[in-house]
N, C-alpha and C positions, 0 to 999 in steps of 0.2 A: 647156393642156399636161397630160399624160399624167400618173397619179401614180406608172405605173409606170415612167416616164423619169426618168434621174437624170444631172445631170452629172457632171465627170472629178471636179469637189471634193466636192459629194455622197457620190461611191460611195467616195471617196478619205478621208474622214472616217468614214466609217460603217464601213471595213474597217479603218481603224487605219492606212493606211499613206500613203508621199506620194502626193502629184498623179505624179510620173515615171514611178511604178512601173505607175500605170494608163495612164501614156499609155503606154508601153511595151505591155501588154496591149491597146489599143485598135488601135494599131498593127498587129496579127494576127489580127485581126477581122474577117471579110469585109463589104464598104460595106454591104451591106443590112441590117445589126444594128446601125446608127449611123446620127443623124439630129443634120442639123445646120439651126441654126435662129437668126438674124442672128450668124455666126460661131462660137457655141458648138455643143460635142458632146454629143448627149443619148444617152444609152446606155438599150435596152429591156429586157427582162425575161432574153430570151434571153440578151442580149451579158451583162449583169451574172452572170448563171448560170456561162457561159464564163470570162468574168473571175475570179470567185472559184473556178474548179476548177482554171484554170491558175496562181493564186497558192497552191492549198491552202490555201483557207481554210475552215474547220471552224466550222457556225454558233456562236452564244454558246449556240442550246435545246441543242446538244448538249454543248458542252461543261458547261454547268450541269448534266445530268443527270449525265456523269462527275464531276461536281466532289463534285456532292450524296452521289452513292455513295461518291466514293475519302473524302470528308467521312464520312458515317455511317461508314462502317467505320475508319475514324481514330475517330471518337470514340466506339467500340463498346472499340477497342485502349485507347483512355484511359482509359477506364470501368474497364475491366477492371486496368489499372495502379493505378486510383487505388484501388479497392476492396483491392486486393492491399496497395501501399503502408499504406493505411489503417488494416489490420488488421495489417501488421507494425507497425505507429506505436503501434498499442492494444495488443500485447503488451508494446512494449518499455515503456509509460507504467506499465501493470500491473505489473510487474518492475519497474520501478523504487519505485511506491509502495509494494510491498513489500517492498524492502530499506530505502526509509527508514522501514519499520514496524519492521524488525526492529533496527533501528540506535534507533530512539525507546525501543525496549524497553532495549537494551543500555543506553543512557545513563541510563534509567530505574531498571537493576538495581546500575549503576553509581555511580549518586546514592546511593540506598538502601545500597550499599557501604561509601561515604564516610561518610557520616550514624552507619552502625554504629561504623566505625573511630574516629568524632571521638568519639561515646557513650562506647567503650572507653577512648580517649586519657583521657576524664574521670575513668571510674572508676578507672583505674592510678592517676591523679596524686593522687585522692583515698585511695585506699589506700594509698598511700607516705605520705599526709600521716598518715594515722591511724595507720599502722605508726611512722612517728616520733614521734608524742607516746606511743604506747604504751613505742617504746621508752625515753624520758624516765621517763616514769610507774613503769617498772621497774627503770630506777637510781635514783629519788626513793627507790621502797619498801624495793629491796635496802640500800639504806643507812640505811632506817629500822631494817629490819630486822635490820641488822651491830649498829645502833646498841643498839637491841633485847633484842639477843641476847646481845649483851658487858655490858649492864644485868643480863640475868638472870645469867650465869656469876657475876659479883662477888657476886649475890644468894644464889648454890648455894653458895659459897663465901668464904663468912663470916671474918670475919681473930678471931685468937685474944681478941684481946679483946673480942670480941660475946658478947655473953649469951646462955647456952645456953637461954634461956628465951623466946627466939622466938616470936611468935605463930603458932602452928600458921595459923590465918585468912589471915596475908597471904601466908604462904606458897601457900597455896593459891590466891590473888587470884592473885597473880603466875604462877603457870601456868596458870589460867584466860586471861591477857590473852598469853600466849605460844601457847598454841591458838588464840585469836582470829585473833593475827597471822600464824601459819601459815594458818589456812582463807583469810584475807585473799590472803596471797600464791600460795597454789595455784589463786585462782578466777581474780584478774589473768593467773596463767600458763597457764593455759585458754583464758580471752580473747583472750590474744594468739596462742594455737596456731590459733584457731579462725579469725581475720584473715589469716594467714599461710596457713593452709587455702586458701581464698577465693581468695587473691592469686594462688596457683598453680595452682590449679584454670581461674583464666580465661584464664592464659597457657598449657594445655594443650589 
């Protein structure tokens, strides 16, 4: 047998569609393009040509060359999306690492902020605390100093029956040690103008 003879299931498998549709086509075929051989129908080159023009059948070479093409150019179109996408993806990635730079920074200047603020919080609290023992320290002296002071008035002021014969010496002792006590009290009160300076100076 021919290899270019083919029967109804042959051509009927190899076009994709059923046995009826070819016998239907076989049917319209004039006898000389059909060969029958102990009951079966062998179809030749010609009949099968006829066959597949009257089903429009369009071989698979051609269809693979349309496929290959309408293919490359699909994937010429994707190429081209995916480059496009790509690069809007790499700006938006860029942009975004650099807003969380600029955010790293922010928190950065922000830390740094706090750190100052808590530094400050210390030195206030330490400064109130020296302001208050200064201020102790200055009603300790002033009261030394009342005390002092009313020492010496009784001492200027001699009651009638003291001896006018005084040692000139202790008299002098004694405002000697009342100068002392003054220089004393004027440095303290400098000291604490100069604290209080300080203190207002950093809340400015």
């Amino acid at each position: 047998m021919s290899e270019n003879l083919k029967t109804i299931k042959e051509l009927a498998d190899e076009l994709g569609v059923s046995k009826k549709k070819i016998h239907y086509q076989v049917s319209k075929l004039d006898s000389d393009l059909i060969q029958k051989l102990d009951g079966t129908i062998y179809l030749d080159k010609s009949a099968i040509t006829a066959i597949k023009e009257n089903i429009g059948y369009v071989s698979k070479t051609k269809l693979d060359s349309g496929a290959i093409q309408n293919r490359q150019h699909l994937d010429s179109e994707l190429d081209t999306q995916n480059t496009k996408l790509i690069h809007e993806k790499s700006e938006q990635i860029n942009y975004l690492k650099e807003q969380i730079k600029n955010k790293d920074n922010q928190i950065s200047v922000k830390d740094e902020q706090i750190k100052s603020l808590v530094e400050a919080q210390k030195q206030i609290q330490n400064l109130l605390d020296q302001q208050q023992r200064l201020a102790l320290q200055d009603k300790k002296l002033l009261e030394e100093y009342r005390a002092e002071n009313d020492n010496l008035k009784a001492l200027k002021m001699p009651s009638e029956d003291k001896k006018e014969n005084q040692s000139q010496e202790e008299v002098q002792t004694l405002k000697k040690q009342m100068e002392a006590l003054n220089d004393k009290i004027k440095g303290q009160e400098q000291l604490n103008n100069q604290v209080s300076k300080k203190w207002w100076k950093f809340w400015k």
